[in-house]
N, C-alpha and C positions, 0 to 999 in steps of 0.2 A: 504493500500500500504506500501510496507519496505521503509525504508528511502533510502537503495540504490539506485540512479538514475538509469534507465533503459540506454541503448546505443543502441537508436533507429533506428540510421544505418545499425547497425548490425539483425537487426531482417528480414525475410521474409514476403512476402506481408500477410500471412498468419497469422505470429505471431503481425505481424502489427495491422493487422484487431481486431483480440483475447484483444491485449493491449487497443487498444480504446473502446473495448466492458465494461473491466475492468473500464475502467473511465468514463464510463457510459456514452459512445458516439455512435449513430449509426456505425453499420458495415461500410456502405460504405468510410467513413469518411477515413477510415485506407487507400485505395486505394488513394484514393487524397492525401493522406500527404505522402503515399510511392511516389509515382509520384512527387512530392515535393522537395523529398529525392533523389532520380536514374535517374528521367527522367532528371528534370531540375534544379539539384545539387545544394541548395540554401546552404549557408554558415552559416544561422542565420532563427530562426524560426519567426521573424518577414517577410520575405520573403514570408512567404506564406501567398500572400495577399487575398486569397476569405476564409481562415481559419479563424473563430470566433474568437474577441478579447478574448476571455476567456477560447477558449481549445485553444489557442496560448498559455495564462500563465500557463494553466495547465500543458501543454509539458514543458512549462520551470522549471516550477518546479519537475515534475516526471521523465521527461527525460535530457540525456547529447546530443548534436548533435557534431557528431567527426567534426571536420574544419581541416584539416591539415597546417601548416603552412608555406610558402616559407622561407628560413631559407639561403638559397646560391643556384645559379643558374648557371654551368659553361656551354658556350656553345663552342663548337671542331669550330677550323679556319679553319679545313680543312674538314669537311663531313655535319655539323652542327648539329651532336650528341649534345641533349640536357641532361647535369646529375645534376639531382636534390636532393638537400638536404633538408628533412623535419622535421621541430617540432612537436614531441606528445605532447599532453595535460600533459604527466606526466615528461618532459624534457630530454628525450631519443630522439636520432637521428634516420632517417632513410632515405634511398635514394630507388630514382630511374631513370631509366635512357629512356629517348626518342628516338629513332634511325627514321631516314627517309628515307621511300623506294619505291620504285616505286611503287611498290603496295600498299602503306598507309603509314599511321601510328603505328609504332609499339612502346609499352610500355614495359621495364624491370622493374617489382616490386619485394620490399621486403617482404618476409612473418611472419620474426621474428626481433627483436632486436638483432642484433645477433646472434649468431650460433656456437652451442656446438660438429661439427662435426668434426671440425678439419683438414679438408684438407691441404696440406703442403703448398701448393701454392696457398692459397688463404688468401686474408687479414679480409677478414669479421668475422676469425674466431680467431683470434688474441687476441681477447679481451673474448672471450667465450658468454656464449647466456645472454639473461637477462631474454627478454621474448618471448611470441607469439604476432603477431599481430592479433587484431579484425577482423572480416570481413571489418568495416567499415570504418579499416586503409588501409587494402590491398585496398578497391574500392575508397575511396578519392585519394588516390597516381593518379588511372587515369583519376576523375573526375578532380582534381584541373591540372594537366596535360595538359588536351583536353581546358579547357577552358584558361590554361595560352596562349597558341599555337592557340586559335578560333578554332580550327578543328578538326574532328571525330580523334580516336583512334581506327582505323580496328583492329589491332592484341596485344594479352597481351601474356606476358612471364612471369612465377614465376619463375626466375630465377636471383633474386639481393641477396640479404642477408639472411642467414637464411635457412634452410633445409625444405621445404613446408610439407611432411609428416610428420615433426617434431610437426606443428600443424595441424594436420588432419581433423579435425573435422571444425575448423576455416575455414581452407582453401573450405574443401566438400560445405559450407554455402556462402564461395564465389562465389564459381563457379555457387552455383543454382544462384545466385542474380543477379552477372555481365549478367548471359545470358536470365534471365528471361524479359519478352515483357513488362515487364511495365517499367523496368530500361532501362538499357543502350543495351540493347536486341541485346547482342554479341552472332555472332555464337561460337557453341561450338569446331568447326571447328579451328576456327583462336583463340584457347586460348593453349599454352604448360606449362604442368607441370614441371619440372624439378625434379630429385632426385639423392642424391647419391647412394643410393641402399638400403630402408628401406622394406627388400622383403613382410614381413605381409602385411605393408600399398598397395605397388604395388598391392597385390594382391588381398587386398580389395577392392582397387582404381577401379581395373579390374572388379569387380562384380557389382560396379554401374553403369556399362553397358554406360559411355559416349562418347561424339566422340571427345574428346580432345586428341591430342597429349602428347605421355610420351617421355617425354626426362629422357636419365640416364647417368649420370658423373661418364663415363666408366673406363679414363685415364689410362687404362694398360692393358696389353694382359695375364696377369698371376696372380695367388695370392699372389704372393710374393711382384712383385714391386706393387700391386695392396693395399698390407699391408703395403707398406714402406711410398705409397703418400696420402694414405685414413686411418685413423683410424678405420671406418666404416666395412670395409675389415674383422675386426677381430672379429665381429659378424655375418657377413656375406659372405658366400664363395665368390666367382666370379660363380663357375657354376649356382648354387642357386640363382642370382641375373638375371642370365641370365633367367633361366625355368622362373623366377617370369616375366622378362620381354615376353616371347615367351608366356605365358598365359594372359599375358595384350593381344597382339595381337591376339587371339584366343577368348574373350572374347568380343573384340571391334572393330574388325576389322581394326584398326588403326596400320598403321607403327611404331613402335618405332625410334626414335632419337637416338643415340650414340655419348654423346659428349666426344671426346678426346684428351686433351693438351698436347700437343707435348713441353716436356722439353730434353731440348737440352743434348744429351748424357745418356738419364733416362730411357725413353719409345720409342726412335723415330727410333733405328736400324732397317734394315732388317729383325732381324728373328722376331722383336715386330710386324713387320705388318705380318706377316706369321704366326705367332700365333693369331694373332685376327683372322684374317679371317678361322682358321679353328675353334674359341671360336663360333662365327657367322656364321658357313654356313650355307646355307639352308633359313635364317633368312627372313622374309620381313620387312627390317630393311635401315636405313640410318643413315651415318658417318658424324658426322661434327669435322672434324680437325681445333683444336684451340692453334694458337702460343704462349703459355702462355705467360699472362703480369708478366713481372716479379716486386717483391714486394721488398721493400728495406731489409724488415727482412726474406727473404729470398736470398739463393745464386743461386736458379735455372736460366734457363738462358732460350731463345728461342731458338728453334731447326731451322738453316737457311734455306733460303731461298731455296735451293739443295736439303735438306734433305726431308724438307717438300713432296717437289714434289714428288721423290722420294717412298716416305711413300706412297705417293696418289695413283702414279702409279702400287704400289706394287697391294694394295688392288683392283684396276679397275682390275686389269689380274687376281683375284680370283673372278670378277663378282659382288662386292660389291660397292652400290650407297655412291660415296661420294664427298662431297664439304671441300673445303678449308674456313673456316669462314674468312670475310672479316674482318679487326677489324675497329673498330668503333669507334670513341673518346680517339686515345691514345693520345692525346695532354689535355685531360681534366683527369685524373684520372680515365681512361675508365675502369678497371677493377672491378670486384665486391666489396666493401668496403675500398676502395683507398679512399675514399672524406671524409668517413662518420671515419674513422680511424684516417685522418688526423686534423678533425675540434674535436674530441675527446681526441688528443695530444695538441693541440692549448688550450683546455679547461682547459687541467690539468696545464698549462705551467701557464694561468693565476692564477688559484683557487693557 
């Protein structure tokens, strides 16, 4: 065996199985200790109590088990949006956020440390990327989550920090795991991806043929302001992004998401919604219009309450399905990397 510890969370029931063959343990073995791992999310490998005292030490010695850490917990006075900040093993922050809805439980996780995309009006990216997360950091965010709260987790969104097709591979490895029957046995139904528009990955995304929703962080009806608020833009057209998205849904039969924040004076004129919906006709697609939170190191602002409507109405009289996004915790740092920014300033302020 290398001396590098294995990150036993991260593996599949399969590679599970393979690893304990290695340590020269029956196959079935690997089942039980994933079940261990996803079903009943234990913290510490002493936990699993029908496991042999002695492939217990052996896991401690060949493997790491990810624990995430509770690190700050803010919870909204007025919705009960829960946003959490977490410790990695290696002293990088990461958040995620709780929202509670009629229909369940829904999770916002992060997928990197950071995030090298650079959108204008987002905070997470402020600080630039560091890294990727593991599988087994993405799936503890909603294990330590469900069990801080006693209750199931129906719906996940990769939509906190970090660019998900930025780790692709990582992310593909979650997605089988969260929805696999021996873990947390999520439809694949109630899980969205988010992207800014990394069209390769879309479009690989689309050939693994699953039923997860694609959200894409549209935020402009043109390439131009679509280059002014994205960096991303400037390797990627807006039409190109689009074909990549109308091939996800020809590939998956899945609707596409379009999420679009409405900054006040930037994106939210009349002719902006007149140009989207002819970027989009045809499309079997849905808008989610979002008031951006505005961030202190930036000067954008929200587009009011008139404008909004407005916007909305434009788009229904071109026959295009859309919602107005409720916001959620703007009394706690509701936005994506507002918490995890701030406890990062706080750090240097002290060091």
């Amino acid at each position: 065996m290398s001396c590098e510890k294995v990150d036993l969370k991260s593996l599949s029931l399969n590679q599970v199985c393979d690893f304990l063959q290695e340590l020269g343990e029956p196959k079935f073995r690997g089942k039980q200790i994933y079940q261990w791992l996803h079903k009943k999310q234990v913290d510490s490998w002493d936990e699993m109590t029908n496991v042999s005292k002695s492939l217990r030490e052996k896991l401690k010695e060949n493997c790491t088990l990810t624990s995430l850490k509770k690190e700050a917990v803010q919870i909204s006075k007025i919705d009960g949006t829960r946003k959490y900040l977490f410790l990695l093993e290696d002293g990088n922050v990461i958040e995620s956020v709780l929202m509670r809805y009629k229909h369940g439980n829904s999770v916002c996780i992060s997928s990197q440390v950071g995030c090298r995309m650079g959108c204008r009006f987002c905070a997470s990216t402020l600080d630039g990327l560091v890294r990727g997360l593991r599988p087994s950091e993405m799936l503890d965010q909603i294990y330590q989550i469900g069990k801080d709260i006693g209750e199931r987790i129906s719906n996940v969104v990769v939509m906190g920090t970090g660019e998900p097709m930025d780790n692709y591979d990582n992310l593909l490895q979650f997605i089988h795991m969260l929805t696999d029957e021996n873990g947390l046995n999520m439809s694949q139904r109630n899980l969205t991806v988010s992207t800014c528009g990394i069209v390769p990955r879309i479009r690989q995304l689309a050939d693994e043929k699953l039923s997860i929703t694609l959200a894409l962080s549209l935020h402009a009806s043109n390439q131009e302001k679509r280059k002014e608020l994205m960096p991303v833009a400037n390797s990627f057209e807006i039409h190109e992004v689009i074909d990549a998205c109308k091939y996800y849904f020809e590939q998956t039969g899945r609707r596409v998401t379009f999420e679009y924040s409405l900054v006040g004076g930037v994106n939210d004129s009349e002719e902006d919604a007149k140009e989207l919906s002819i970027l989009i006709k045809g499309m079997n697609c849905h808008i989610n219009l979002i008031p951006v939170n505005p961030i202190k190191e930036r000067d954008y602002v929200s587009s009011n309450t008139q404008v909004v409507n407005a916007f909305k109405n434009k788009l229904e009289k071109n026959g295009i399905n859309v919602t107005i996004r409720r916001e959620m915790g703007r009394d706690i740092d509701g936005a994506c990397g507002q918490l995890r920014k701030r406890y990062i300033s706080a750090e240097r302020t002290v060091d």
